[in-house]
C-alpha positions in Angstrom: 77.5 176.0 235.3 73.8 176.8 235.1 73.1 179.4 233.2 72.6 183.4 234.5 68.7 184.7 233.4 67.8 188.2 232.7 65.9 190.2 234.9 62.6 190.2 233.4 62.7 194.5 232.7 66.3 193.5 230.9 64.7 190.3 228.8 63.8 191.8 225.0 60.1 191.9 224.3 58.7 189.1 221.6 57.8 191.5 219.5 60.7 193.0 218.7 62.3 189.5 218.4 60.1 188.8 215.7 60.5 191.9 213.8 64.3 190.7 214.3 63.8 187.3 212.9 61.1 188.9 210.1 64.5 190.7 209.1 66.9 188.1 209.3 64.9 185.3 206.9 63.6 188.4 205.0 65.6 187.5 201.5 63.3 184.6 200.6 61.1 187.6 199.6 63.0 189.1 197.0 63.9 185.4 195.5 60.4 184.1 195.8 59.3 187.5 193.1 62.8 186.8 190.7 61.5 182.7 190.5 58.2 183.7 189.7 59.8 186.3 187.5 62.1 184.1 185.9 59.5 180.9 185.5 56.8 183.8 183.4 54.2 182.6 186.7 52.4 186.0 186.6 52.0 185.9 182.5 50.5 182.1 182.7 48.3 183.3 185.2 47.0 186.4 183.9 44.8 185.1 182.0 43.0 183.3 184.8 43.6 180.4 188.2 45.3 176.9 186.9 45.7 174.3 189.0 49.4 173.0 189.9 49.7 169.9 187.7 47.8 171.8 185.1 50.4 175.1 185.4 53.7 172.5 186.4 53.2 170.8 182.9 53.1 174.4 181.6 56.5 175.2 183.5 58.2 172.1 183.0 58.4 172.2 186.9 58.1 170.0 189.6 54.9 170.1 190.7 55.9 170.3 194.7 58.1 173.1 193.8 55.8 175.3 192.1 53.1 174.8 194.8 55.3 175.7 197.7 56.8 178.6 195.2 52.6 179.4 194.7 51.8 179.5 198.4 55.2 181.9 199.2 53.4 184.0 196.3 50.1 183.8 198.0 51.7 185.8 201.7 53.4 188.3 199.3 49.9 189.5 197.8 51.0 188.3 194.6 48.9 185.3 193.5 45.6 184.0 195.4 44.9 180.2 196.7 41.6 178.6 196.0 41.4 175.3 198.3 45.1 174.6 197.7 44.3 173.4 194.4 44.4 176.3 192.2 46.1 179.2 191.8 45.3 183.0 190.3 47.1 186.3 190.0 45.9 188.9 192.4 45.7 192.5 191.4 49.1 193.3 192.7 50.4 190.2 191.0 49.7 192.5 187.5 52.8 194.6 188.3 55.2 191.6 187.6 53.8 190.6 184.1 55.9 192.4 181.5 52.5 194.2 180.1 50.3 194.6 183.6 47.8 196.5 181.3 46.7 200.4 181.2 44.7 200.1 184.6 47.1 198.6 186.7 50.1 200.6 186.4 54.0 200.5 185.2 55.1 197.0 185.0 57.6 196.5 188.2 58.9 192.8 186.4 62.4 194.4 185.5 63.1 195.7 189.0 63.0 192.0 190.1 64.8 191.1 187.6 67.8 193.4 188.1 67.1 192.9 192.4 67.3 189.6 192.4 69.8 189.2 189.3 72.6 191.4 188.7 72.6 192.8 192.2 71.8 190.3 194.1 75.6 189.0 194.6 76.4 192.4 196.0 74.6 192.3 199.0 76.8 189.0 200.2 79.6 191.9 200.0 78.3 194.4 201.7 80.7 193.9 204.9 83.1 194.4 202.6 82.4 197.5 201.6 81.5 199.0 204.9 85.1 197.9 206.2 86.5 199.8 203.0 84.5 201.9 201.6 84.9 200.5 198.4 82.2 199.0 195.5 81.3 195.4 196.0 80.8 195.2 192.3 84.3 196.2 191.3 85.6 193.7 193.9 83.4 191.0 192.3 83.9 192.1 188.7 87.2 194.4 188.8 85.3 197.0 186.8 84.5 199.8 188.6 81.4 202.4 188.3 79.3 201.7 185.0 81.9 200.0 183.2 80.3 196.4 183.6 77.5 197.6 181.4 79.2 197.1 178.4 80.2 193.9 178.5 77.5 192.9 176.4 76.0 190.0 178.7 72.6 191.4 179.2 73.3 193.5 182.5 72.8 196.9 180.5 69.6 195.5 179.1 68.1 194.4 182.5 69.7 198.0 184.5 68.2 200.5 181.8 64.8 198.2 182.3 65.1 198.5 186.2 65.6 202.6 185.6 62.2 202.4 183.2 60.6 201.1 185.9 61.7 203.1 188.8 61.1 206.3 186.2 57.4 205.2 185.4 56.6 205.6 188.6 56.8 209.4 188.9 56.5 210.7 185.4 53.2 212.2 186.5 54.3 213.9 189.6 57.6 215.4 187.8 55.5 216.9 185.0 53.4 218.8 187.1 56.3 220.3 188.8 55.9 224.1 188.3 59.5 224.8 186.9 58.5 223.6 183.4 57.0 227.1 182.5 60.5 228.8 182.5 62.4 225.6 181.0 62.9 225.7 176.9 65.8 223.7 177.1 66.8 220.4 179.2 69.2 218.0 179.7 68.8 214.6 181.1 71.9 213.7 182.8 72.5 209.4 182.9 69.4 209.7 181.4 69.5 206.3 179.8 67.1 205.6 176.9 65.2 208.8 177.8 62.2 207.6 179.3 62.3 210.7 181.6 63.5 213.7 179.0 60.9 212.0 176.9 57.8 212.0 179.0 58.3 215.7 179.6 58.7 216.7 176.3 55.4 214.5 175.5 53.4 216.9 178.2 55.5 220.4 177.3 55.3 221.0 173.5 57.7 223.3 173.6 60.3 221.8 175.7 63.6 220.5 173.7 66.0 217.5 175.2 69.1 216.0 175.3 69.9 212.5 176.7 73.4 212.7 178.0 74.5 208.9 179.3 77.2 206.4 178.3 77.6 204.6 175.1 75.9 201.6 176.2 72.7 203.3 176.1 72.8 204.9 172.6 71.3 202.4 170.9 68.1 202.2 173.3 67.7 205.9 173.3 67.8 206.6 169.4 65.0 203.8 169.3 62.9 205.4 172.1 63.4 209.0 170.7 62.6 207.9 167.2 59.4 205.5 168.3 58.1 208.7 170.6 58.3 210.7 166.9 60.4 213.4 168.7 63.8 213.5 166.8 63.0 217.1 165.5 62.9 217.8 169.6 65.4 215.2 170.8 68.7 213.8 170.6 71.1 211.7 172.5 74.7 212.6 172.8 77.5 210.0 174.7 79.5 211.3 177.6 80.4 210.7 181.6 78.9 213.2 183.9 82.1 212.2 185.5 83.6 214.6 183.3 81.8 217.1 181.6 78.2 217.8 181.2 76.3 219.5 177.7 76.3 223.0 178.7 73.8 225.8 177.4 70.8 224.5 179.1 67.9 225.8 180.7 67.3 223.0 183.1 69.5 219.3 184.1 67.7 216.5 185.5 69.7 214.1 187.7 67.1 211.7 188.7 67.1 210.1 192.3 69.2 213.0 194.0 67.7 213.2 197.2 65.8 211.6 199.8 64.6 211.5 202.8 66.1 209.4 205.6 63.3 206.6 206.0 64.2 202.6 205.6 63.6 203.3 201.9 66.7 205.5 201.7 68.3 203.5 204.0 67.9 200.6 201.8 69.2 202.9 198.5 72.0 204.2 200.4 73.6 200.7 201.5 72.9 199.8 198.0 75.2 202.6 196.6 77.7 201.9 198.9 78.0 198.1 197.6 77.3 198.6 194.4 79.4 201.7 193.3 80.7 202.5 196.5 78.6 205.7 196.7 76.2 207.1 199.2 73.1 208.9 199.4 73.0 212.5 201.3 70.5 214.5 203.5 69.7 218.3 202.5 72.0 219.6 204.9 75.1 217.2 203.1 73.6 218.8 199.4 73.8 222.1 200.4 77.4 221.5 202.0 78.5 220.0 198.5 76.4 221.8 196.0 78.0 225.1 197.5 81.3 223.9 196.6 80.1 224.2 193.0 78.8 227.5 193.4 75.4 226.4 193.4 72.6 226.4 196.7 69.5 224.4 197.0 66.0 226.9 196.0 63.6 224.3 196.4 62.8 221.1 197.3 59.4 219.4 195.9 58.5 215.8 197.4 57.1 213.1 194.9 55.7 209.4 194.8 57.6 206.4 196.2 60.6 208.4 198.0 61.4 210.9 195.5 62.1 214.6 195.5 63.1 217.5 193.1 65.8 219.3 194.4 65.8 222.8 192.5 69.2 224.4 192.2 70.4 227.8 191.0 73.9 229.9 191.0 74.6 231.2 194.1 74.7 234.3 192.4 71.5 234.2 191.0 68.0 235.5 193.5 65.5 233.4 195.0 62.8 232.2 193.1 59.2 233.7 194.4 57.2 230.8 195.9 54.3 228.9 194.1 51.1 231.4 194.0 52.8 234.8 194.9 
């Protein structure tokens, strides 16, 4: 039987089967970043373009491999072709060497790492937890939430160095926010090694923080508290924000609590949902839990690279008067 062809108003338009197949092969991406990652290709090009034979002996790669590797890294932005025959790091290429430098900006090498790592398996369950609503992890590992941290097999290592990453990225932006003038005392809730509580106690000399997260992350935090030269200002205490938060404080950070609904959030939700079987939530969805608690939304203060500051308060307690009044 010959086959039945679309009207031509019904056929889909090229482009948006492109987009489609874009979408569909789009994983080589991530994968392409946690081989260059994992082979060191942005530090052994830092330093300057290397031919293939010259960088494969280097690698102890095959030299086909790398090149093909070298030319995915060139349509990323990463590295840069000369003739085919050498290689260099572009500008962009800095953010995945473990020390980019002061003028290019946070290194972003452990967020490939833990992206094409740790999470990567999760993704390949994802049906799975859409049928069920149920972590991926835990179905992979059996542990469920943050347990699979402690294990002691490196994941807690490359997580906390994903959160430093992430955190870099907007420590400027949340220490400008104008609630720091009324804040003596803070908590940072999962605060891990304290990258965050730190950076604003750096900026605010009067500010004094506590680093609230699981155990796993005692040992990183004492070190980052201790190398910052804050201990007099700063301490870490062990606990699940599960159950029970450090009360008495002026101020409680939770960072990456809201978003707006764009592909980047779409892209954190569905990662929630497969890694810890959570979800992320609009304003409206806040409001409608954070009421539960007592508490209602006061302000909300956007940031770099999708994030926000959602300002609570009792429900009891008045509005706050707006910035300049």
């Amino acid at each position: 039987m010959a086959s039945r062809r679309l009207p031509e108003k019904a056929r889909v338009p090229a482009r948006a089967a492109t987009r489609l197949l874009q979408d569909i092969v789009g994983a080589w991406r991530c994968q392409a970043l946690h081989a260059a990652v994992q082979l060191q290709i942005p530090e052994h090009l830092a330093d300057g373009p290397r031919t293939v034979s010259d960088l494969s002996a280097v690698l102890a790669c095959s030299p086909d491999g790398l090149a093909r590797l070298l030319r995915a890294l060139c349509v990323l932005g990463v590295c840069t072709g000369y003739r085919g025959e050498r290689f260099g790091l572009s500008r962009t290429g800095r953010l995945l060497c473990a020390d980019p430098g002061d003028d290019a900006g946070a290194s972003l090498r452990p967020l490939v790492q833990w992206w094409g790592g740790p999470l990567w398996p999760m993704w390949g369950e994802l049906s799975y937890s859409v049928r069920t609503g149920l972590s991926a992890r835990r179905k992979l590992t059996g542990e469920a939430r943050y347990a699979y941290l402690d294990k002691g097999d490196g994941a807690a290592q490359l997580f906390h160095g994903a959160q430093r990453a992430m955190t870099a990225l907007i420590l400027d932006d949340l220490a400008q926010w104008r609630g720091w003038d009324n804040v003596r005392t803070v908590v940072d809730v999962g605060g891990g090694h304290g990258q965050l509580a730190l950076a604003m106690l750096a900026r605010h000399r009067d500010l004094r923080g506590l680093v609230f997260d699981l155990p796993h992350a005692q040992g990183g935090a004492h070190e980052a508290i201790a190398s910052a030269g804050l201990e007099s200002r700063c301490r870490f205490e062990a606990g699940s924000f599960f159950e029970a938060v450090p009360a008495g404080a002026d101020c409680y950070l939770l960072k990456s609590i809201l978003h707006n609904w764009d592909e980047g959030v779409v892209r954190t939700d569905l990662n929630m949902l497969a890694g810890l079987g959570g979800r992320e939530r609009t304003l409206d969805e806040y409001g409608a839990l954070l009421g539960e608690a007592g508490l209602r939304i006061d302000s909300v203060s956007a940031l770099s690279f999708e994030f926000s500051v959602i300002e609570l308060r009792s429900a009891n307690q008045s509005i706050s008067a707006p910035p300049g009044s």
